[in-house]
C-alpha positions in Angstrom: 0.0 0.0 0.0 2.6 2.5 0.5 4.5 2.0 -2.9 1.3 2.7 -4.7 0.8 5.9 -2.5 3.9 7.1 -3.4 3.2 6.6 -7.4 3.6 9.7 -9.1 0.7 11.2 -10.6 1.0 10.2 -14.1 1.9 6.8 -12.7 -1.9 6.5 -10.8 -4.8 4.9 -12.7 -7.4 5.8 -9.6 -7.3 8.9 -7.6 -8.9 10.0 -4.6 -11.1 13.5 -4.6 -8.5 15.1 -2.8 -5.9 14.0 -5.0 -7.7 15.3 -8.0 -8.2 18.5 -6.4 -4.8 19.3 -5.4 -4.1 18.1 -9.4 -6.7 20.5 -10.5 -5.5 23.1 -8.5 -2.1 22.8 -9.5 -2.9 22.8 -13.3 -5.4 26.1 -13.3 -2.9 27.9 -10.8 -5.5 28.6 -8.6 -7.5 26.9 -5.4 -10.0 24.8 -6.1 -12.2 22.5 -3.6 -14.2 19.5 -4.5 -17.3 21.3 -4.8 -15.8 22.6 -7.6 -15.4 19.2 -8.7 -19.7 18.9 -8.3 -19.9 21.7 -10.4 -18.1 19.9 -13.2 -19.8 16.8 -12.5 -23.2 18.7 -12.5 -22.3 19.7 -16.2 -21.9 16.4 -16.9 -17.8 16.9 -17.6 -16.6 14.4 -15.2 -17.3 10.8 -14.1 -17.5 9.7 -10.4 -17.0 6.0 -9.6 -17.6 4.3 -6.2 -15.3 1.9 -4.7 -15.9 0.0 -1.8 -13.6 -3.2 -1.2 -15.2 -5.7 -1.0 -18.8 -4.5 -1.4 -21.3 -6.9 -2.9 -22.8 -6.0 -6.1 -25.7 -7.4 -8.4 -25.9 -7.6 -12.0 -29.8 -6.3 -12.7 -30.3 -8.3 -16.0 -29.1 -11.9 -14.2 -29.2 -13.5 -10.7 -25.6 -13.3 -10.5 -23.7 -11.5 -7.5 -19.6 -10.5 -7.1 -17.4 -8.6 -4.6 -16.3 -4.8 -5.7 -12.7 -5.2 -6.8 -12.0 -2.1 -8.6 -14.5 1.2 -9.2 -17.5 1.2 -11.0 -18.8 3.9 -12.5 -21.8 5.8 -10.9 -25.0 6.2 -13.6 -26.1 9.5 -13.9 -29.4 9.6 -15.5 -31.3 9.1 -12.5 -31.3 13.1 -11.5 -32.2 12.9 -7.9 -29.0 10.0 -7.1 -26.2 12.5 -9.5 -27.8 15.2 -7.0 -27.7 13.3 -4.2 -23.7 12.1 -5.4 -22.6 15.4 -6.1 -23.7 16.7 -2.9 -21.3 14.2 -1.5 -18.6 15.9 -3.2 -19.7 19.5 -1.3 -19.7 17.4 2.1 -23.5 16.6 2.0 -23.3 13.1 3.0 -26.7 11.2 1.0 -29.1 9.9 2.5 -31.5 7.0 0.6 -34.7 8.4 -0.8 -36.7 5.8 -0.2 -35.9 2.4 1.9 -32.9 0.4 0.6 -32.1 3.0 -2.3 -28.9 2.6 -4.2 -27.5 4.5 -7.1 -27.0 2.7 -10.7 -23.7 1.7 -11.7 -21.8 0.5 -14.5 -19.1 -1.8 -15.3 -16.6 -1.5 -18.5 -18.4 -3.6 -20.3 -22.0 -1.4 -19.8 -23.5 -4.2 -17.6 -25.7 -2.1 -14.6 -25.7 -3.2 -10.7 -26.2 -2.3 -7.7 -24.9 -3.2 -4.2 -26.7 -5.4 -1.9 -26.2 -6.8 1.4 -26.3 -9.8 3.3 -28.9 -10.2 5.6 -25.8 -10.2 8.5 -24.4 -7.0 7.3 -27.7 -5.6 6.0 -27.9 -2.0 7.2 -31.2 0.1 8.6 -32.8 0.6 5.4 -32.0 4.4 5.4 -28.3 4.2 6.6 -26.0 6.4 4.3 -23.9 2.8 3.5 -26.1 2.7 0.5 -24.6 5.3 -0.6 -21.1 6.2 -1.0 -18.9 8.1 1.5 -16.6 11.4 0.3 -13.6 8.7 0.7 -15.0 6.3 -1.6 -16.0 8.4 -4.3 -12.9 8.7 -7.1 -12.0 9.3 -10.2 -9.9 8.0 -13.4 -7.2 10.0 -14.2 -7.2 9.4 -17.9 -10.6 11.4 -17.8 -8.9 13.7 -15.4 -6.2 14.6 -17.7 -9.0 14.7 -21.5 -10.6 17.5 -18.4 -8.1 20.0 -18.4 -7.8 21.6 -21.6 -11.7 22.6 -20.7 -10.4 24.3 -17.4 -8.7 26.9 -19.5 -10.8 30.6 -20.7 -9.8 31.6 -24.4 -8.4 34.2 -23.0 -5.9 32.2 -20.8 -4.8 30.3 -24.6 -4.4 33.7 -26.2 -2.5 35.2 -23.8 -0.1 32.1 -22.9 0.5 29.3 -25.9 1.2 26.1 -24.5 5.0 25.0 -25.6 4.5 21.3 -26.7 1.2 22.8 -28.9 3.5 25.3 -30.5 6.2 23.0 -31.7 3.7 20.6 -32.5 1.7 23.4 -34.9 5.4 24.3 -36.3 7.0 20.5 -36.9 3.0 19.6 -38.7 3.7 22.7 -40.4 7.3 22.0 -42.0 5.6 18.6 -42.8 2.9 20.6 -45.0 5.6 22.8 -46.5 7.9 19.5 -47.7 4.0 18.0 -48.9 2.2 20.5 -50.3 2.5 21.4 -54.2 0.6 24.5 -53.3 3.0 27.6 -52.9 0.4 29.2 -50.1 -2.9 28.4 -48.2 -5.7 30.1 -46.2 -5.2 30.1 -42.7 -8.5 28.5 -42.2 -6.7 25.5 -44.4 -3.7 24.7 -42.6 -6.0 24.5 -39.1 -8.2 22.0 -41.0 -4.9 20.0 -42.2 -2.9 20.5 -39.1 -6.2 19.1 -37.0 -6.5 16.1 -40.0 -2.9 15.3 -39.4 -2.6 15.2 -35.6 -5.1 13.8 -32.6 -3.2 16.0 -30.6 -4.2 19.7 -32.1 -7.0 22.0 -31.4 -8.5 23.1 -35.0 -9.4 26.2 -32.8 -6.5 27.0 -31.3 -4.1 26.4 -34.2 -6.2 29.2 -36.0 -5.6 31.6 -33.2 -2.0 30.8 -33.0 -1.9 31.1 -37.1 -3.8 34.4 -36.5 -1.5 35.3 -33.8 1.4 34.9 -36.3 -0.2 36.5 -39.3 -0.5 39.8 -37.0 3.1 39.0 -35.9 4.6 39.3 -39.5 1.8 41.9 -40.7 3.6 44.0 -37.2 7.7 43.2 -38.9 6.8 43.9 -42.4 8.0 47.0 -43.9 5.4 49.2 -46.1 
């Protein structure tokens, strides 16, 4: 348990809220809490998955039941559970709506479940352990990671190009240069190439870094 504590970041599969927060903050240069972690879930711009070790679970399309041995991820199309979840997040522990409610979750493979109980371990039927905790709600931080470019205003990109974009936009632009039989192109073009050739760039924000060094030239050239 401690070596996988110590994993770096990029090294972590699973994080806890607090871990994603101090991530978060980190990135955006600025404090955040896990409530602002509700927000994005309320927008429906970040998964939340429960894990509980060794938590039953049911499958509800077969009689079939299994132990919780990694996260699974919580459903949220039933409105009044996401609220109840999120709430979690801004330190409202949940409480069951009705007698022995559980949220909806998903495994990889889209199958649904819920968790059960034995009758031995069977809590009161509107005991918060049918819902999750703050500790056992995390996230993935592969979604974590596809998050952040949204955590950034246009203004922040204008102001402050990202390095690796920049020398990604200039080798994808040597490439087109070696390529192309055409002696020049719109600016409009080259974004729409440059975002064909690479997974990796922004159509939008290789048109405001072309724009940005169209104005850049227009500024150096003598009339």
């Amino acid at each position: 348990m401690r070596q996988h504590n110590a994993k770096s970041f990029h090294r972590r599969k699973w994080l806890s809220v607090d871990q994603a927060v101090t991530h978060l903050s980190a990135v955006v240069e600025e404090p955040l809490s896990s409530a602002d972690l509700a927000d994005l879930a309320d927008q429906y711009q970040l998964d939340l998955y429960w894990y509980r070790p060794g938590q039953q679970v049911a499958y509800l399309d077969r009689p079939e039941v299994s132990e919780l041995s990694g996260p699974l991820r919580l459903c949220a199309e039933n409105h009044s559970d996401w609220s109840a979840i999120t709430g979690i997040l801004r330190h409202r522990p949940a409480l069951p709506a009705y007698e022995q409610d559980t949220p909806l979750l998903e495994d990889e493979q889209g199958n649904r479940l819920r968790i059960i109980f034995d009758n031995r371990e069977r809590p009161e039927p509107f005991s918060a352990r049918w819902y999750p905790n703050y500790a056992e709600l995390v996230l993935k931080r592969r979604e974590l990671e596809q998050l952040e470019p949204r955590l950034f205003s246009p203004s922040d990109l204008d102001s402050e190009l990202e390095p690796h974009l920049l020398l990604n936009v200039i080798w994808q632009l040597e490439q087109l240069a070696l390529d192309s039989s055409q002696p020049r192109h719109s600016p409009e073009w080259l974004a729409d190439q440059l975002a064909r050739r690479s997974e990796a760039v922004d159509r939008t924000a290789v048109e405001r870094i072309l724009a940005a060094a169209e104005r850049e030239g227009a500024r150096g050239t003598p009339h």
